[in-house]
Structures are given as C-alpha cells and as structure tokens.
C-alpha positions, 0 to 999 in steps of 0.5 A: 418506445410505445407512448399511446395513451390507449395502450394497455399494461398486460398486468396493471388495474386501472386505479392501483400500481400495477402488479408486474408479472415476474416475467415481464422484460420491458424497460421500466420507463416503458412501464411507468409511461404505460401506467401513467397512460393508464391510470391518468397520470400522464396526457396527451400534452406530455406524451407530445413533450416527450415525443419531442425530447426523444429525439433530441435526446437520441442525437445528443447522445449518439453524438456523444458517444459516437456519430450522430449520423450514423445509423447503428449509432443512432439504434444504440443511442435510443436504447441508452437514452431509454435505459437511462430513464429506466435507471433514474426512475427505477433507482429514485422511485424504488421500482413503484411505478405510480411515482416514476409515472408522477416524475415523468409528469412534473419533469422533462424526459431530458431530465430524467435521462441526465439523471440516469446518467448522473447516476453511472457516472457518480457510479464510475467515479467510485473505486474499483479497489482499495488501491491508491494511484494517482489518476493520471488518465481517465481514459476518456479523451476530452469532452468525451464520455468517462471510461466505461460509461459506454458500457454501463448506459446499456446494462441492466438496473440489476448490474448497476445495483449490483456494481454500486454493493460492491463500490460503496464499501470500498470507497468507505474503506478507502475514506476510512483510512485517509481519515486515519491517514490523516490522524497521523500527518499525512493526505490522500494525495501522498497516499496516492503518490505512495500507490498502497492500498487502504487496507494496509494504511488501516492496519499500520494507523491502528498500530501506530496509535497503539505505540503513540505515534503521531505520525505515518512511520517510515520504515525506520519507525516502523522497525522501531514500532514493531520492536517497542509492540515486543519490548511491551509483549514480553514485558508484560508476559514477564509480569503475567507469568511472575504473578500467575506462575505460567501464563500461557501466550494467547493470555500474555498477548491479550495484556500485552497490546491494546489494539482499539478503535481510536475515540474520534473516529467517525461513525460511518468508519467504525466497522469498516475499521474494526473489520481491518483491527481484527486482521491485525489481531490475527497478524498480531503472533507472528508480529510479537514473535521475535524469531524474525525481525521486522525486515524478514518478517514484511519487507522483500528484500530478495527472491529467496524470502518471501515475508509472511506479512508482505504488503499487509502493512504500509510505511513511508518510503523515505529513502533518505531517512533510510539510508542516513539511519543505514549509514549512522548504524554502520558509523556506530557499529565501525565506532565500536570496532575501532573504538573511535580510532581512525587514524592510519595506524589504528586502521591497518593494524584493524585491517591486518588483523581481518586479513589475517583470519583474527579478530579485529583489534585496533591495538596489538600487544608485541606477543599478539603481533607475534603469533600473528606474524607467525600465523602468516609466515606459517610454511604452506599456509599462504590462504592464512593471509588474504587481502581481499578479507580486508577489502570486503570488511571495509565495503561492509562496515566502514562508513559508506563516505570513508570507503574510498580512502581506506581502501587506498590506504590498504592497497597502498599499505599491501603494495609495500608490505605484502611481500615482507609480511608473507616473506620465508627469509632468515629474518623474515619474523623480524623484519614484518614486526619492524614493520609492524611496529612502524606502520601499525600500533604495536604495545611493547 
C-alpha cells in the first residue's frame, strides 16, 4: 500500500487527472492516493491519518471474517480492506481519480472502507432471482458477515458492477409485482409464504384486472377467470365473423381481450410490466383454445401430462376453498343424478341400475325393471351384474360426507339380495321383482 508522497504514477501529469494506462492493475485507492500525493491534494498529515487507520482497520476486519491473530487472515484482511476502498471511491467518483483523491482528503480511510463495504452488502441483499421464499437463514451466524460477503470483498470493481446489472432488474421485477400483488389484496409476505416467482404473479395480475377481479384468485377463480377470458373470445369472434362474414383468429383475438398496463401503475414498473404483458399475449392462444381445460392446460396433476403453461402463472392455494368448491360440484352433479332423492329406495334402485351395466335412474317403470331382471338372470351372463360398479360409482360421485353410509347401505343391500337377484331358479323373475318392488321404487 505505497503512501510516499514522492511516489510517481507512471502515467499521471502533475496538474490534471491522470490518464491510466489500459494495462495498469493497481488497485484504484492506490491510484487515487498517488495521484492525490502528486498533485497536492493529499499531504503529509493525512498519509499519517491513513497510516494509522490501516491497521486498525485490517484487524477489525480479520476479526470479522476470521481471526485476527492469524497471520494468512491478517494478508487477506488488508486486500479486503483496500479493495473495499477501491470500491467505494471507484463507484461514488466515477473512476476520476481527482474526486476519489478529494474523498480521501476530507474523509477518514475507515470510512471509506465502511462505504465499500456498504456497498457489497446493499449488493448481497439484492435478489438472485424473481423467486420468493421466506428468508429463514441468511447464512451467517449472528454477529457474523452476510453470506457471501467474504467472497465479494476480494473480487473486482468490474464483478460488482457486473453482478448489481444483473440484480437490479430483478429486484424491480420482483417490486413490480408486489405492487400489482397488492393491487389485488394480498402482501410480499404471503407472496413469500406462497414460494412463486414475480413473473407469474405479474402475468395473473395482468389477467385479473382484465376480467375485474380485485382479488389474487385461488385456483377456483382462477378456472372461473380462464373460462370468462373464452366465454368473452368467442363471443366477440361471433360478432366479428357476423359483421366481417369470416374473420380470421389473430384478428378475433385481438377484439376479444384487452390486456393493458393498469393506469396507476408507477413509472419505474411500467416496462418491466409491459415486457411480462407481452409473454401473455403470446400465452394468450393456447389460453383462449378450448380443446384443454384450464387444469390440463397449467396445473400438474400427474406424471403423465406435462400442461404447456406450467408454472407460468400463479394462484392462491387455497385447499379449503378447493376442496369445499370439489365437494359442492360433485353434491350438485349427485343432486342431478338422483334428482334430489336421497332415500334408501331412490338410492338402491340407483345403484342396481349402475350394477347392472344400465343408466342410473332413481325410478324404475315395472317393464324397465323387467328387462332389467332379466338382463341379470341371463344364463352365463354373471359379469351382466357387478357390485363392485356400484361400489366405485359411490366413491366417485357421491358426496365425500355420505360415502360411508351409502356404502353400508349397498353392502348390506347385496348381503341379502344377491342371491335373489342372480338366482336361476323356477321362480327366480318373480321372486327378484318382489324384491324389487320392496327394497327399490318400482312404478306399476
């Protein structure tokens, strides 16, 4: 760390910043100094300040990142301490060496260090990615130096400059959609807890305040938004090829939905967001195609299918609402199966039916039961009547809460009416439509 005030910059004149060779690879406060030294700036009574603070400022930081008494810990401290310098005077001067030389005049050399490494760590606390996860381990230990700062207090002005190019925008992409995020209800912390990504908060935002939501969906909103975004495509491209004869799918598209930048949006978001509006516009065919509904075409719900659109956009999870929005679809679908009739009778004469291989009916006129009689008792057509199809018909479409009951309810059904139903004896048509008629609703 030369500091004589009789040292020369090989390429400096003695009254204008000096001119640095292309070539020249010493460190930047070295350079600053020596011009200082040079042209006047800096004298003797602040070399000395500096000689002084050096060495305090190699232990603090040995210390910190190490042990002070450890020699190769005390080398690598003053290599930190003056790339830290170089850093801070490189960055707040613009690389001219007459202002970094006045900042180390009017300023202490700690100072300058602390600066630098101010510097690395508002660097460090920077995202890596547009991933959010809740930072539950900085991976330092307490009192410690944040994770990675070791590293970057060594590396060049050039790596740090390179690394904060590629920081910024993600961190601006990341506030761009906690902005939008909150537009619609919800904070950075739930974004954390939810571990996405800005991008496809972004996209979803954009989608929402299309179809007027004002609200993060959850998934069943979020089926519901696609569904409304088709509903709206085809509607206009009904009107388009009514008033233009044929209209092709591009020009439908473009009437159908209006993606745009929200009106409020802040300024320093707007092109980060309108970069992230186009990947949706491009998304925008496969989104408005119906051959695919919305699961297939972004949720993965097995290894065998891999939706096209996976993970490009974000919903709440919300497994109570799904699940109470599950189990209200299948009550409605059962409903419209039993037509509202719940009781025993309505249930088995249901369930024979699905047995039986026939459509589900709740009702049964005394020719239907019949030839439904019949088709069981058919010689050598035992697989004409499985239990087990009723069985799996109650798993899959009754209501998850009644499951139970009308399970027992067939197996106790069968325990005593199998053997009449599949019987080959004399009697056998008449004695099953007895029962029948007695267990299930038969119309005469």
């Amino acid at each position: 760390m030369p500091m004589h005030p009789s040292a020369t910059a090989p390429t400096a004149s003695p009254t204008s910043p000096a001119s640095v060779s292309l070539y020249d690879a010493r460190p930047f406060f070295e350079k600053a100094l020596r011009f200082g030294v040079q042209n006047g700036i800096i004298d003797r009574e602040k070399l000395d300040a500096i000689r002084a603070d050096a060495p305090k400022g190699m232990v603090q930081i040995a210390r910190y990142f190490g042990n002070e008494f450890l020699r190769p810990d005390l080398e690598k401290a003053k290599d930190r301490i003056v790339n830290l310098v170089s850093l801070y005077l490189q960055s707040s001067c613009g690389g001219d060496l007459r202002q970094a030389a006045e900042s180390l005049r009017d300023h202490s050399f700690l100072s300058r260090s602390k600066g630098g490494s101010d510097l690395l760590k508002a660097l460090l606390a920077l995202p890596e990615s547009t991933v959010f996860h809740a930072s539950l381990d900085s991976g330092a230990e307490a009192g410690g130096p944040p994770k990675g700062l070791a590293e970057w207090s060594l590396k060049s002005f050039a790596d740090y400059q390179a690394e904060l190019a590629r920081r910024r925008p993600l961190q601006q992409e990341k506030d761009a959609a906690v902005w939008l995020a909150g537009e619609l209800g919800m904070d950075a912390e739930e974004l954390e807890e939810a571990h996405t990504h800005a991008e496809a908060v972004i996209r979803t935002a954009l989608l929402a305040m299309a179809t007027r939501r004002t609200e993060m969906p959850d998934w069943v909103e979020f089926e519901k938004m696609v569904a409304a975004l088709r509903k709206k495509y085809r509607a206009a491209k009904t009107r388009s090829a009514a008033q233009a004869g044929k209209t092709s799918s591009a020009s439908a598209r473009s009437l159908t939905v209006s993606l745009a930048l929200p009106a409020n949006l802040p300024d320093e978001f707007r092109d980060v967001v309108q970069a992230v509006l186009q990947s949706v516009q491009a998304d925008l065919p496969q989104i408005l195609d119906s051959a695919l509904t919305a699961r297939a075409l972004f949720a993965n719900d097995s290894e065998d299918h891999h939706p096209p659109l996976l993970g490009r956009y974000f919903w709440v999870e919300d497994i109570a609402s799904e699940m109470e929005h599950h189990e209200r679809s299948v009550s409605q679908a059962w409903d419209k199966v039993t037509g509202g009739n719940c009781d025993d009778g309505s249930l088995l004469t249901l369930m024979v039916c699905v047995a039986a291989g026939a459509a589900p009916k709740t009702i049964l006129s005394e020719k239907a039961a019949t030839a439904l009689v019949r088709k069981i008792q058919k010689p050598g057509a035992k697989a004409a009547f499985n239990p087990e199809l009723a069985r799996q018909y109650i798993l899959e479409h009754a209501p998850v809460q009644h499951q139970d009951a009308y399970l027992q309810l067939w197996a106790d059904f069968m325990d005593e009416a199998q053997s009449t139903l599949q019987s080959d004896s004399t009697y056998a048509l008449k004695d099953a439509l007895a029962l029948l008629r007695r267990e299930c609703h038969v119309t005469t």
